[in-house]
N, C-alpha and C positions, 0 to 999 in steps of 0.2 A: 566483896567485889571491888570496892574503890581502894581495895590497901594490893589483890592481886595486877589490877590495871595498872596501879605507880610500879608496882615492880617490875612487872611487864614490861615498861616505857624507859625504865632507867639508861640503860642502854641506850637507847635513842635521844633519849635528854642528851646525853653525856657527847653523842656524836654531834648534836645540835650546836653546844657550847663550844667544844671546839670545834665550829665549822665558822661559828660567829667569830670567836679568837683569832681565828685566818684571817679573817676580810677584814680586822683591825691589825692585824700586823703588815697585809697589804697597804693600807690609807695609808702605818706610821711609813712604814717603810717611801711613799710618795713624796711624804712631808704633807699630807693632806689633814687639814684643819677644818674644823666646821664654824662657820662664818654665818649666823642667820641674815645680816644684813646683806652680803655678797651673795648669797643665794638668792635672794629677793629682789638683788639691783640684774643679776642673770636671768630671773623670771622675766622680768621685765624688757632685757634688752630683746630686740628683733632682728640685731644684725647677725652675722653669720659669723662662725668659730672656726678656727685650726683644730685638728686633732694633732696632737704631741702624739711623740715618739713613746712616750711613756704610758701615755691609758691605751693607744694600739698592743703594744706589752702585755698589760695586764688586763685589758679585756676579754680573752681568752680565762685566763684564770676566774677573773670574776665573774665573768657567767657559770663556769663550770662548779664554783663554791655556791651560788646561790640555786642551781641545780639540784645540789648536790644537798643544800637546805630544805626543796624543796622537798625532794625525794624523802629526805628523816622524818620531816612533817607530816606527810601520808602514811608511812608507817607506822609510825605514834597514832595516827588519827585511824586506821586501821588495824593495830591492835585493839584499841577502845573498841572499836565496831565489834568486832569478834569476838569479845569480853562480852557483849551483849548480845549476841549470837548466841553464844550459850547458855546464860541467862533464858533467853527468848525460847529456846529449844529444851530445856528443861524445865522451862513452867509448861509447855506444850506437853511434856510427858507425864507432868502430875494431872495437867486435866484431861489428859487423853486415854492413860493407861488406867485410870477406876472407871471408864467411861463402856458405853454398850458399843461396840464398832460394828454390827448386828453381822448378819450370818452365821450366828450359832457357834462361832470361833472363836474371835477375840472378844469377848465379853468381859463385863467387869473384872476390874483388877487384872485379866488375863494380856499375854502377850503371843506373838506368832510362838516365838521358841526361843530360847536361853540355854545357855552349855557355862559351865564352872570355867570361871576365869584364872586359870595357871597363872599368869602375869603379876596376876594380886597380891599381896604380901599383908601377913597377918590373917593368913586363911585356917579357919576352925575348922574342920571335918564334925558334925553332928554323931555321932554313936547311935548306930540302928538296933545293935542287937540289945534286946529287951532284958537278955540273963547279965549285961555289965552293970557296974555299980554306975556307971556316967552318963547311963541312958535315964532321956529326960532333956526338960530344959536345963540350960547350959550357956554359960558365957560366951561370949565373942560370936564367931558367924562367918560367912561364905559369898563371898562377890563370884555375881553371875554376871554376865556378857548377853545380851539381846542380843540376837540374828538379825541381822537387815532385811527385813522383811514384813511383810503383811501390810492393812491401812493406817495400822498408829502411828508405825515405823516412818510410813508416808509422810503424815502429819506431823512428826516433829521434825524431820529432816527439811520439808517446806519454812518452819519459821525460820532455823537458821539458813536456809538460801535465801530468804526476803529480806530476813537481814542484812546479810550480807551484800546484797546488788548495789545500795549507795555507793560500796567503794569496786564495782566490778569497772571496767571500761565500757565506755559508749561504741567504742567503734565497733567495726567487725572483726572479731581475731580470730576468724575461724569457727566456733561455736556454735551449736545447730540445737533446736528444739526441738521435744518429741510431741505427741499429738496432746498432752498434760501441759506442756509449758507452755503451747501455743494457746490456747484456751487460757491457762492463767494470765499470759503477754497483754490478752486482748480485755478481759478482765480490767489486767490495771489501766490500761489504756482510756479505757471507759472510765474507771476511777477518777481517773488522775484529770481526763479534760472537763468529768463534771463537776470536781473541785476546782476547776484554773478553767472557765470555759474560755478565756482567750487565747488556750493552750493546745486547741483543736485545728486551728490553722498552720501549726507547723510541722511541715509534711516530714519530717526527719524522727518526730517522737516517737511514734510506733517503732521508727526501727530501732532507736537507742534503746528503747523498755524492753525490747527484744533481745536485741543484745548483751544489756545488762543480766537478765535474769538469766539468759545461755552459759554464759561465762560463770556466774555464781550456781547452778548446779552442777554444771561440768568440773567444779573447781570448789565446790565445798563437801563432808562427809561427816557424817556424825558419828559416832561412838556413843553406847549407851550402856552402861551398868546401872549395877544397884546391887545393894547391901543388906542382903536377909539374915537375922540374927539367930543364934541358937534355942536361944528363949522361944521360939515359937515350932512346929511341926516343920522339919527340913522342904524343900523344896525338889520336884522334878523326877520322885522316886515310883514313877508310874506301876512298877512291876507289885510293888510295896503296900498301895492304898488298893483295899476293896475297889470296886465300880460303885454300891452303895455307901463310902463315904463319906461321911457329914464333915471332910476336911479339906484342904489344900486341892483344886485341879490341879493337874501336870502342869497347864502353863500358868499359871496362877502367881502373883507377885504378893508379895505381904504386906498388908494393909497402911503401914506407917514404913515401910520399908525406905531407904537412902536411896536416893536416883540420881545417880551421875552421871551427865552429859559431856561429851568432848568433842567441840567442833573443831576442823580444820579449813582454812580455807588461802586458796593460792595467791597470795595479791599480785595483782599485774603493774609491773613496773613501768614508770619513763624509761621512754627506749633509751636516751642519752646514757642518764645515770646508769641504766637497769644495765646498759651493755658493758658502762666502766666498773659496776658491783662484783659483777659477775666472773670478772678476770681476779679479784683479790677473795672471793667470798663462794664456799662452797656449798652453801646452802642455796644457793641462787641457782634456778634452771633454765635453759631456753626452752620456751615450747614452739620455735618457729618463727611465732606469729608476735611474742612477744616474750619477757623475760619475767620470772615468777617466784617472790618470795614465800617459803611457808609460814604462816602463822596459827598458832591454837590459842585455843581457852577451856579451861573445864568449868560446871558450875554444878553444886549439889544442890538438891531440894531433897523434901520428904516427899512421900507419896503420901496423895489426899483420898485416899481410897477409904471407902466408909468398910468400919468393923464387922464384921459378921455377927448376924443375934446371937448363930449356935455358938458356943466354945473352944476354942481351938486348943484341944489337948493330944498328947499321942497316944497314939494308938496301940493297941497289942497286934504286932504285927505276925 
Protein backbone atom coordinates (compact mmCIF):
# COMPACT_ATOMS: atom_id res chain seq x y z
CA UNK A 1 0.00 0.00 0.00
CA UNK A 2 2.79 2.71 1.12
CA UNK A 3 4.99 1.94 -2.21
CA UNK A 4 1.29 2.28 -4.37
CA UNK A 5 0.46 5.81 -2.46
CA UNK A 6 4.29 7.17 -3.41
CA UNK A 7 3.48 6.32 -6.82
CA UNK A 8 0.23 7.60 -6.89
CA UNK A 9 1.62 11.08 -5.37
CA UNK A 10 4.54 11.47 -7.73
CA UNK A 11 2.90 13.49 -9.88
CA UNK A 12 1.83 15.86 -7.47
CA UNK A 13 5.16 15.97 -5.55
CA UNK A 14 6.58 16.96 -8.71
CA UNK A 15 3.78 19.74 -9.39
CA UNK A 16 4.34 20.75 -5.79
CA UNK A 17 8.37 21.42 -6.41
CA UNK A 18 7.84 23.27 -9.18
CA UNK A 19 5.12 25.32 -7.84
CA UNK A 20 7.67 26.00 -4.88
CA UNK A 21 10.52 26.87 -7.72
CA UNK A 22 8.12 29.73 -8.96
CA UNK A 23 7.56 31.53 -5.88
CA UNK A 24 11.50 31.48 -5.57
CA UNK A 25 12.07 32.72 -8.81
CA UNK A 26 9.28 35.38 -8.03
CA UNK A 27 11.40 36.62 -4.55
CA UNK A 28 14.84 36.44 -6.91
CA UNK A 29 13.41 38.04 -9.60
CA UNK A 30 12.18 41.22 -6.73
CA UNK A 31 15.66 41.10 -5.36
CA UNK A 32 13.95 39.85 -2.17
CA UNK A 33 16.20 38.47 0.61
CA UNK A 34 15.40 36.97 3.70
CA UNK A 35 16.60 39.23 6.60
CA UNK A 36 15.57 37.54 10.15
CA UNK A 37 16.36 40.68 12.04
CA UNK A 38 14.27 43.15 9.38
CA UNK A 39 11.51 40.89 9.76
CA UNK A 40 11.34 41.09 13.43
CA UNK A 41 12.24 45.06 13.53
CA UNK A 42 8.68 45.01 10.76
CA UNK A 43 6.94 42.77 13.34
CA UNK A 44 7.43 45.22 15.63
CA UNK A 45 6.97 48.44 13.77
CA UNK A 46 3.21 49.92 14.20
CA UNK A 47 3.36 52.56 11.71
CA UNK A 48 1.73 52.12 8.53
CA UNK A 49 3.44 51.02 4.97
CA UNK A 50 3.37 51.96 1.00
CA UNK A 51 2.53 49.23 -1.03
CA UNK A 52 5.03 49.45 -4.11
CA UNK A 53 4.30 49.22 -7.61
CA UNK A 54 6.12 45.95 -7.47
CA UNK A 55 4.18 43.47 -4.79
CA UNK A 56 0.75 45.22 -6.43
CA UNK A 57 2.38 43.20 -9.61
CA UNK A 58 3.10 40.21 -8.17
CA UNK A 59 0.35 39.81 -5.71
CA UNK A 60 -1.85 38.43 -8.31
CA UNK A 61 0.55 35.83 -9.12
CA UNK A 62 1.54 34.95 -5.76
CA UNK A 63 -1.79 34.15 -4.48
CA UNK A 64 -2.64 32.34 -7.55
CA UNK A 65 0.96 29.98 -7.10
CA UNK A 66 0.05 29.44 -3.41
CA UNK A 67 -3.54 28.50 -4.52
CA UNK A 68 -2.37 26.51 -6.85
CA UNK A 69 -0.04 24.83 -3.81
CA UNK A 70 -2.78 24.49 -2.08
CA UNK A 71 -4.89 22.73 -4.50
CA UNK A 72 -1.67 19.82 -5.19
CA UNK A 73 -1.65 19.44 -1.45
CA UNK A 74 -5.24 18.23 -1.28
CA UNK A 75 -4.81 15.93 -4.01
CA UNK A 76 -1.82 14.32 -2.64
CA UNK A 77 -3.74 14.22 0.67
CA UNK A 78 -6.68 12.86 -1.23
CA UNK A 79 -5.19 10.20 -3.04
CA UNK A 80 -3.82 8.90 0.28
CA UNK A 81 -7.46 8.89 1.53
CA UNK A 82 -8.57 6.77 -1.37
CA UNK A 83 -5.59 4.59 -0.97
CA UNK A 84 -7.29 3.75 2.11
CA UNK A 85 -10.62 3.66 1.02
CA UNK A 86 -9.87 0.74 -0.68
CA UNK A 87 -7.95 -0.74 1.78
CA UNK A 88 -11.16 -0.03 4.15
CA UNK A 89 -13.45 -1.45 1.51
CA UNK A 90 -11.71 -4.64 0.87
CA UNK A 91 -11.09 -5.62 4.43
CA UNK A 92 -15.05 -5.05 4.57
CA UNK A 93 -15.39 -7.59 1.84
CA UNK A 94 -13.12 -10.24 3.55
CA UNK A 95 -15.28 -9.91 6.60
CA UNK A 96 -18.45 -9.63 5.07
CA UNK A 97 -18.51 -11.96 2.12
CA UNK A 98 -17.65 -15.49 4.70
CA UNK A 99 -20.35 -13.82 6.75
CA UNK A 100 -24.27 -15.07 7.15
CA UNK A 101 -26.05 -11.73 5.70
CA UNK A 102 -29.34 -13.89 6.61
CA UNK A 103 -32.30 -14.21 4.34
CA UNK A 104 -31.45 -17.60 3.05
CA UNK A 105 -29.48 -15.69 0.14
CA UNK A 106 -26.34 -14.25 0.78
CA UNK A 107 -24.97 -16.73 3.13
CA UNK A 108 -21.56 -17.75 3.90
CA UNK A 109 -18.99 -17.18 1.37
CA UNK A 110 -21.96 -16.36 -0.99
CA UNK A 111 -22.52 -13.28 -3.01
CA UNK A 112 -25.88 -11.53 -4.75
CA UNK A 113 -24.25 -12.61 -8.26
CA UNK A 114 -20.98 -12.46 -10.41
CA UNK A 115 -20.55 -12.70 -14.32
CA UNK A 116 -16.65 -13.61 -15.71
CA UNK A 117 -14.78 -10.44 -16.13
CA UNK A 118 -13.69 -10.07 -20.14
CA UNK A 119 -11.55 -7.07 -19.10
CA UNK A 120 -9.14 -9.40 -17.13
CA UNK A 121 -6.06 -10.59 -18.66
CA UNK A 122 -4.65 -13.88 -17.88
CA UNK A 123 -8.07 -15.66 -17.86
CA UNK A 124 -7.88 -19.63 -17.56
CA UNK A 125 -11.17 -21.23 -18.89
CA UNK A 126 -11.51 -24.40 -16.46
CA UNK A 127 -12.19 -27.65 -18.83
CA UNK A 128 -15.65 -29.18 -18.04
CA UNK A 129 -15.86 -31.86 -20.10
CA UNK A 130 -14.96 -35.03 -18.02
CA UNK A 131 -13.68 -37.22 -21.42
CA UNK A 132 -10.48 -34.33 -21.86
CA UNK A 133 -7.09 -35.12 -20.65
CA UNK A 134 -7.17 -31.30 -18.81
CA UNK A 135 -10.18 -31.98 -16.88
CA UNK A 136 -9.44 -31.63 -13.26
CA UNK A 137 -7.55 -29.15 -11.25
CA UNK A 138 -5.47 -27.08 -13.26
CA UNK A 139 -3.25 -24.05 -13.06
CA UNK A 140 -4.12 -20.47 -13.20
CA UNK A 141 -7.96 -19.33 -12.88
CA UNK A 142 -10.80 -16.90 -13.72
CA UNK A 143 -11.55 -13.27 -12.35
CA UNK A 144 -15.18 -12.68 -11.69
CA UNK A 145 -16.78 -9.25 -11.27
CA UNK A 146 -19.58 -8.93 -8.39
CA UNK A 147 -22.89 -7.28 -9.40
CA UNK A 148 -23.63 -4.23 -7.40
CA UNK A 149 -26.01 -5.37 -5.40
CA UNK A 150 -27.61 -7.12 -2.39
CA UNK A 151 -26.50 -6.25 1.63
CA UNK A 152 -22.74 -7.06 1.38
CA UNK A 153 -22.32 -5.08 -1.68
CA UNK A 154 -24.13 -2.36 0.80
CA UNK A 155 -21.56 -2.83 3.41
CA UNK A 156 -18.47 -2.55 1.56
CA UNK A 157 -19.41 0.21 -0.57
CA UNK A 158 -20.40 2.13 3.10
CA UNK A 159 -16.70 1.85 4.24
CA UNK A 160 -15.36 3.41 1.38
CA UNK A 161 -17.93 6.34 1.47
CA UNK A 162 -17.02 6.90 5.24
CA UNK A 163 -13.80 7.07 4.10
CA UNK A 164 -13.94 9.12 1.91
CA UNK A 165 -16.15 12.13 3.55
CA UNK A 166 -12.95 13.66 5.35
CA UNK A 167 -12.06 14.97 1.95
CA UNK A 168 -15.81 15.44 0.47
CA UNK A 169 -16.83 19.36 1.01
CA UNK A 170 -18.77 21.00 3.74
CA UNK A 171 -20.98 23.02 1.88
CA UNK A 172 -23.98 22.45 -0.03
CA UNK A 173 -23.10 21.33 -3.67
CA UNK A 174 -26.18 20.11 -4.54
CA UNK A 175 -26.09 16.57 -3.09
CA UNK A 176 -29.23 15.20 -1.47
CA UNK A 177 -29.57 11.93 0.92
CA UNK A 178 -31.79 9.10 0.59
CA UNK A 179 -33.71 7.73 3.68
CA UNK A 180 -30.07 5.25 4.56
CA UNK A 181 -27.86 8.29 4.60
CA UNK A 182 -30.15 10.44 6.57
CA UNK A 183 -30.17 7.90 9.36
CA UNK A 184 -26.49 7.26 8.93
CA UNK A 185 -25.96 11.55 8.91
CA UNK A 186 -27.71 11.49 12.18
CA UNK A 187 -25.92 8.48 13.54
CA UNK A 188 -22.59 10.31 13.17
CA UNK A 189 -24.05 13.31 14.46
CA UNK A 190 -24.73 11.69 17.64
CA UNK A 191 -21.30 10.01 17.38
CA UNK A 192 -19.47 12.77 16.84
CA UNK A 193 -21.11 15.28 19.67
CA UNK A 194 -20.86 12.44 22.25
CA UNK A 195 -17.19 12.28 21.58
CA UNK A 196 -16.68 16.39 21.39
CA UNK A 197 -19.75 17.23 23.79
CA UNK A 198 -18.72 20.88 23.16
CA UNK A 199 -19.54 20.15 19.71
CA UNK A 200 -23.39 20.12 20.04
CA UNK A 201 -23.69 23.76 20.11
CA UNK A 202 -22.79 24.36 16.78
CA UNK A 203 -25.79 24.69 14.78
CA UNK A 204 -23.91 24.26 11.34
CA UNK A 205 -22.68 20.50 12.10
CA UNK A 206 -25.43 18.52 11.38
CA UNK A 207 -25.65 20.13 8.19
CA UNK A 208 -21.75 19.78 7.19
CA UNK A 209 -21.99 15.73 8.34
CA UNK A 210 -24.71 15.89 5.89
CA UNK A 211 -23.29 17.21 3.35
CA UNK A 212 -20.18 15.61 3.68
CA UNK A 213 -21.39 12.05 3.49
CA UNK A 214 -24.10 13.41 0.42
CA UNK A 215 -21.23 14.29 -1.74
CA UNK A 216 -19.07 11.01 -0.80
CA UNK A 217 -21.99 8.60 -1.92
CA UNK A 218 -23.00 10.49 -4.72
CA UNK A 219 -19.25 10.69 -5.80
CA UNK A 220 -17.80 7.39 -4.69
CA UNK A 221 -18.20 3.61 -6.50
CA UNK A 222 -16.82 0.55 -5.90
CA UNK A 223 -15.71 -2.25 -7.99
CA UNK A 224 -15.23 -5.58 -6.65
CA UNK A 225 -13.61 -8.71 -8.20
CA UNK A 226 -11.82 -11.76 -7.04
CA UNK A 227 -9.69 -14.37 -8.27
CA UNK A 228 -11.00 -18.07 -8.27
CA UNK A 229 -8.37 -20.53 -9.29
CA UNK A 230 -8.47 -23.63 -11.17
CA UNK A 231 -7.16 -25.86 -8.65
CA UNK A 232 -10.56 -25.97 -7.04
CA UNK A 233 -14.30 -26.77 -8.67
CA UNK A 234 -15.07 -23.82 -11.21
CA UNK A 235 -17.45 -21.52 -10.15
CA UNK A 236 -21.30 -20.21 -11.38
CA UNK A 237 -21.91 -23.46 -13.49
CA UNK A 238 -25.56 -23.74 -12.11
CA UNK A 239 -26.94 -26.06 -14.94
CA UNK A 240 -23.77 -28.25 -14.14
CA UNK A 241 -24.00 -29.09 -10.21
CA UNK A 242 -26.75 -31.54 -8.95
CA UNK A 243 -29.27 -29.68 -6.48
CA UNK A 244 -27.74 -32.42 -3.95
CA UNK A 245 -24.28 -31.20 -4.25
CA UNK A 246 -21.74 -31.47 -1.59
CA UNK A 247 -19.97 -28.61 -3.71
CA UNK A 248 -19.76 -25.06 -4.78
CA UNK A 249 -23.43 -22.72 -4.62
CA UNK A 250 -23.90 -20.76 -7.76
CA UNK A 251 -23.18 -17.76 -5.77
CA UNK A 252 -20.47 -19.11 -3.81
CA UNK A 253 -16.92 -17.50 -3.64
CA UNK A 254 -13.88 -19.75 -2.83
CA UNK A 255 -12.86 -19.99 0.38
CA UNK A 256 -9.10 -18.26 0.19
CA UNK A 257 -10.12 -16.81 -2.99
CA UNK A 258 -8.24 -12.91 -4.03
CA UNK A 259 -10.69 -10.03 -3.45
CA UNK A 260 -9.94 -7.00 -5.34
CA UNK A 261 -11.56 -3.76 -4.41
CA UNK A 262 -11.46 -0.58 -6.61
CA UNK A 263 -12.62 2.58 -5.39
CA UNK A 264 -13.30 5.64 -7.33
CA UNK A 265 -14.07 8.73 -5.99
CA UNK A 266 -14.77 12.57 -7.25
CA UNK A 267 -12.65 14.95 -5.40
CA UNK A 268 -14.20 18.56 -5.32
CA UNK A 269 -11.95 21.07 -6.17
CA UNK A 270 -11.19 24.89 -5.05
CA UNK A 271 -13.41 26.81 -7.10
CA UNK A 272 -10.22 29.25 -8.07
CA UNK A 273 -7.85 26.61 -8.94
CA UNK A 274 -10.50 23.97 -9.81
CA UNK A 275 -11.75 26.54 -12.61
CA UNK A 276 -8.01 27.46 -13.98
CA UNK A 277 -7.34 23.29 -13.88
CA UNK A 278 -9.99 22.70 -15.78
CA UNK A 279 -9.19 24.81 -18.87
CA UNK A 280 -5.55 23.00 -19.32
CA UNK A 281 -6.55 19.49 -17.88
CA UNK A 282 -9.12 17.10 -19.23
CA UNK A 283 -9.60 14.99 -16.71
CA UNK A 284 -11.27 17.69 -14.75
CA UNK A 285 -15.17 18.00 -14.78
CA UNK A 286 -17.80 20.74 -14.02
CA UNK A 287 -20.57 19.31 -12.26
CA UNK A 288 -22.21 22.86 -11.85
CA UNK A 289 -21.87 23.26 -8.41
CA UNK A 290 -18.38 22.64 -8.34
CA UNK A 291 -15.33 21.17 -10.30
CA UNK A 292 -14.21 17.41 -9.90
CA UNK A 293 -11.13 15.54 -10.17
CA UNK A 294 -11.10 11.62 -10.50
CA UNK A 295 -9.21 9.59 -8.48
CA UNK A 296 -8.85 5.62 -7.78
CA UNK A 297 -7.17 2.99 -5.83
CA UNK A 298 -7.33 -0.74 -5.97
CA UNK A 299 -6.52 -3.04 -2.87
CA UNK A 300 -6.20 -7.00 -2.87
CA UNK A 301 -6.83 -9.11 0.15
CA UNK A 302 -7.65 -12.83 0.43
CA UNK A 303 -10.79 -14.05 1.40
CA UNK A 304 -11.17 -15.24 5.12
CA UNK A 305 -13.90 -17.46 4.60
CA UNK A 306 -13.56 -20.84 6.65
CA UNK A 307 -12.85 -24.29 4.50
CA UNK A 308 -15.59 -26.46 4.12
CA UNK A 309 -15.19 -30.11 6.30
CA UNK A 310 -16.66 -31.86 2.96
CA UNK A 311 -13.96 -31.84 0.22
CA UNK A 312 -14.01 -29.99 -2.68
CA UNK A 313 -13.33 -32.36 -5.66
CA UNK A 314 -15.06 -32.49 -9.07
CA UNK A 315 -17.44 -33.92 -10.04
CA UNK A 316 -18.63 -36.43 -12.83
CA UNK A 317 -20.80 -34.19 -14.32
Amino acid sequence: MDRSVLLACMPWMAILVASFCVLFLIARANRARIKPRRLLRLHADQRGAVQSLSFVLTLPIFIMVMMLIVQVSQLMIGQIVVEYAAFAAARAATVWIPADAGGGYEEENCISSFFVDVEASDQTTPILDEDSPGYGPAEGGVTYRIVPEGPKYAKITSAAVMACMSISPSRDVGATLNDTGSDAADILYRTYTAMAPGSDSARALAGRIRNKLAYSMENTSVEIRFYHPNSEPPLGITYLIPPDADEFRYNELGWQDQITVTVRHNLALLPGPGRLLARSSEGIADQGTVYVYPLSASATIGNEGEKSVIPYVYQTY
